[in-house]
NULUM-289203 format. One record per residue: x negated, y negated, z negated of N, C-alpha, C in turn. Coordinates in steps of 0.05 Angstrom, whole numbers, padded with zeros to 5 digits, always signed. Layout:
BEGIN
XYZXYZXYZ/...
//
This chain:
BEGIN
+03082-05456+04401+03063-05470+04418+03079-05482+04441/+03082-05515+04439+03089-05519+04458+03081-05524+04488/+03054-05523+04497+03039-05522+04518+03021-05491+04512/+03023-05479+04532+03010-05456+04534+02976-05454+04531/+02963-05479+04542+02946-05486+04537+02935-05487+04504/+02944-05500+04492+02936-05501+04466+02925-05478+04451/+02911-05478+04455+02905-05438+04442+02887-05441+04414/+02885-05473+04405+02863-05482+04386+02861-05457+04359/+02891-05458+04353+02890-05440+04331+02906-05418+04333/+02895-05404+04352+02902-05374+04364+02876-05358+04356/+02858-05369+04352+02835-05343+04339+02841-05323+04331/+02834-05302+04332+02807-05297+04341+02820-05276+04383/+02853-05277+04374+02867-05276+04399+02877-05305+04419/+02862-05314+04432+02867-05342+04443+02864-05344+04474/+02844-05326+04478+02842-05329+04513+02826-05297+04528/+02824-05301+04546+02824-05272+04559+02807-05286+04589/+02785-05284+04591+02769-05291+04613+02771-05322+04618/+02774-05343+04597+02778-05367+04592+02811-05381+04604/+02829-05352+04605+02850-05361+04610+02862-05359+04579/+02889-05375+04574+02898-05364+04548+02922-05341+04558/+02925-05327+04523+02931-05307+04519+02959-05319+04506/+02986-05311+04526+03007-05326+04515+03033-05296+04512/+03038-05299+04489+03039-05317+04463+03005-05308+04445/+03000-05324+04437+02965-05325+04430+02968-05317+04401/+02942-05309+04394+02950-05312+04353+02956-05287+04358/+02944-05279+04325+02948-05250+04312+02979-05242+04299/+02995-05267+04296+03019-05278+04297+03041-05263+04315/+03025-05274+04337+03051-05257+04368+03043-05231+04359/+03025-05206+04356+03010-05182+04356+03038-05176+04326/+03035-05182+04309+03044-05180+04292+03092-05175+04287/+03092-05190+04313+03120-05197+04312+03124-05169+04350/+03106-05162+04367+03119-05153+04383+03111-05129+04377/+03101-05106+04366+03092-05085+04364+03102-05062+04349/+03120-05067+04337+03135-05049+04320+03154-05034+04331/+03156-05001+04336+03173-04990+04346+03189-04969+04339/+03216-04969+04336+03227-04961+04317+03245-04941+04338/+03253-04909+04331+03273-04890+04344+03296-04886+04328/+03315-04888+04332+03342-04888+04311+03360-04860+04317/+03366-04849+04293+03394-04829+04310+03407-04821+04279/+03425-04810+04291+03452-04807+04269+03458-04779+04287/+03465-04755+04265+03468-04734+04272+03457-04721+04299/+03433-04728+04299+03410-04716+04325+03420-04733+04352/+03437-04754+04355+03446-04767+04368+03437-04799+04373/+03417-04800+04394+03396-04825+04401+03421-04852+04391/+03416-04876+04374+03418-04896+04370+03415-04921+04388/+03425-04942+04408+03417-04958+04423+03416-04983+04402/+03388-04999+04395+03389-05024+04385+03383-05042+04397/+03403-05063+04400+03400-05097+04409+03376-05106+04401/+03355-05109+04416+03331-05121+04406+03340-05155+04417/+03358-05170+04429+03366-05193+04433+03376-05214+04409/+03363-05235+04414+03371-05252+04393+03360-05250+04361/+03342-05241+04360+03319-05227+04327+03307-05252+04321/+03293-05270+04338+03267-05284+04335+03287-05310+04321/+03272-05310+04302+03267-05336+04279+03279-05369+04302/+03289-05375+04301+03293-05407+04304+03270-05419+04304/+03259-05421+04281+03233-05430+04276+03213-05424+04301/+03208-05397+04309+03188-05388+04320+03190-05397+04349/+03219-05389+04355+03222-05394+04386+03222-05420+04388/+03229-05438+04371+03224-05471+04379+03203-05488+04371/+03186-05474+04350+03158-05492+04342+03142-05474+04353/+03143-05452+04347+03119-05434+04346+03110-05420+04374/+03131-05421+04387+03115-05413+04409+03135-05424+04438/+03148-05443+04424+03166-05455+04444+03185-05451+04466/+03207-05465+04475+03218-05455+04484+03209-05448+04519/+03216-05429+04535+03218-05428+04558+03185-05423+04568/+03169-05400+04547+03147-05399+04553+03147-05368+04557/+03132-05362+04579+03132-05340+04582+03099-05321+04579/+03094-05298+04583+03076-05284+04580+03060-05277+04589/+03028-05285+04587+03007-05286+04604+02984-05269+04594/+02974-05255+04597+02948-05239+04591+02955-05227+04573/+02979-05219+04549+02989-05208+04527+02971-05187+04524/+02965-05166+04541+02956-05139+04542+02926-05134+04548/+02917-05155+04553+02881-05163+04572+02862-05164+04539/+02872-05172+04523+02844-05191+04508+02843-05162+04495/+02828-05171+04465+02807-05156+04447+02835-05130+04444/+02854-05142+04437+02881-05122+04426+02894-05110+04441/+02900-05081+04449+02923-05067+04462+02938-05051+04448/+02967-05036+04458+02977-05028+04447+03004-05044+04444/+03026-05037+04424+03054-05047+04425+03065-05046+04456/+03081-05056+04461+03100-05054+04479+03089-05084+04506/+03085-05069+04525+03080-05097+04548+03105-05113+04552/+03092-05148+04552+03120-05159+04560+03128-05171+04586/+03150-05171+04586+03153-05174+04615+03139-05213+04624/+03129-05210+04643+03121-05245+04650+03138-05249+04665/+03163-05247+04669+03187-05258+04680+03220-05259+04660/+03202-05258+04631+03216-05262+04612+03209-05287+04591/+03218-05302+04584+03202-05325+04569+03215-05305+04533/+03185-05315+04522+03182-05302+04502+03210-05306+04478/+03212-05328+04472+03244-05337+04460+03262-05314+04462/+03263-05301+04486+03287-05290+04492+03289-05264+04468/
//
């Protein structure tokens, strides 16, 4: 999404008190929520969550240099809160 505004086909996740819900879509819910604990011989694992997201996603889909607005407000909670001083790409 390249204007944050656009929330047309973000159903049935699109807006949050007629503000939109960025990144919008059952789409974003789908890609930030998964959380994974790692270890090797009872010994905690640190994983690079930097640099994962699709090409595709960060430059069509939800564009670049867009950051995070109401993520946690609408119908859906849960997964991990994102920072709104992080643009989603990252």
């Amino acid at each position: 999404m390249k204007d944050e505004n656009q929330i047309d086909a973000c159903k049935p996740e699109d807006d949050f008190g007629g503000q939109p819900i960025v990144p919008c879509g059952l789409i974003a819910w789908s890609l930030f929520n998964d959380t994974y604990v790692l270890s090797r011989n009872n010994q905690g694992l640190t994983v690079n969550k930097k640099g994962i997201a699709w090409k595709s996603d960060k430059e069509h889909k939800f564009g670049k240099n867009v950051f995070p607005k109401n993520f946690q407000k609408g119908n859906l909670t849960g997964g991990a809160s994102l920072d709104p001083n992080k643009p989603v790409s990252v």
